[in-house]
N, C-alpha and C positions, 0 to 999 in steps of 0.2 A: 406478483404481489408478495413481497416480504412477509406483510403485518399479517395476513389469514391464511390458515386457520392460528389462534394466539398461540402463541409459543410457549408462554408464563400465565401465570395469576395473573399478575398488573397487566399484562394487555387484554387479558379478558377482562378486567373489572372496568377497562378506559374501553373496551369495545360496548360494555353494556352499560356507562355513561353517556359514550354517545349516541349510543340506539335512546337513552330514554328520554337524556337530555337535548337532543336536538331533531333525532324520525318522530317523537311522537307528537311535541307538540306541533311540526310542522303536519305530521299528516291530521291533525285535529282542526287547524287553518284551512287547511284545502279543503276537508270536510264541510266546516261554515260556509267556507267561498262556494263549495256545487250548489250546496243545499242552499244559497239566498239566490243561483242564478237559475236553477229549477224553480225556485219561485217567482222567478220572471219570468221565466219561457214558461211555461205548462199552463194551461187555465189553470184559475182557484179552484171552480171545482172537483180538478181532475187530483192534484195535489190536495183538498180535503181527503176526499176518498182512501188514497194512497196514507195518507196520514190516521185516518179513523180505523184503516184496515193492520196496521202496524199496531194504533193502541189493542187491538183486538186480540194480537197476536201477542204485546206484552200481559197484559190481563190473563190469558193463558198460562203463559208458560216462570210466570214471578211467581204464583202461590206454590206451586210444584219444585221448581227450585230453592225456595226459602224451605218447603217441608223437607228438602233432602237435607238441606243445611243441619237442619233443627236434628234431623236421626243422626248425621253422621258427627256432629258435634257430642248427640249423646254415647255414641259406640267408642267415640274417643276419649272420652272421659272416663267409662267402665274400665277402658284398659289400661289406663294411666294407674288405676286403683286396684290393676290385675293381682300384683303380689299379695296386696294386704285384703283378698277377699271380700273388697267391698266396703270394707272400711272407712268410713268416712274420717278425712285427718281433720285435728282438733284446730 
């Protein structure tokens, strides 16, 4: 294999062109396709469960990750403002 690992900038930037512009959204495709033919095989309400038990899991762990967001967003910002003490610029 010539092209890997890239040799240059431009073949890195056409390797992660193509990773974003054609793996993802095909692996996003494939995604929908299990996930509508699990809903053909599986009973309903085995795939509720399976689905109530996921939102269960996001409701967990979204407030906890927005709270880290919200500190680390403000420690970034303290240190953008490190030289000038705290300074608020006009």
């Amino acid at each position: 294999m010539d092209f890997f690992p890239p040799q240059s900038f431009s073949d890195l930037l056409i390797f992660f062109a193509v990773m974003i512009g054609i793996v993802a959204p095909l692996l996003s495709v494939i995604g929908v396709l299990i996930s509508r033919w699990l809903w053909t095989v599986v009973p309903a309400p085995k795939m509720q469960a399976m689905a109530d038990r996921m939102a269960r899991i996001r409701d967990a762990v979204v407030p906890e990750v927005a709270n880290n967001l919200l500190v680390m967003s403000d420690r970034l910002e303290r240190q953008s403002r490190w030289p000038f003490n705290g300074r608020k610029r006009p």
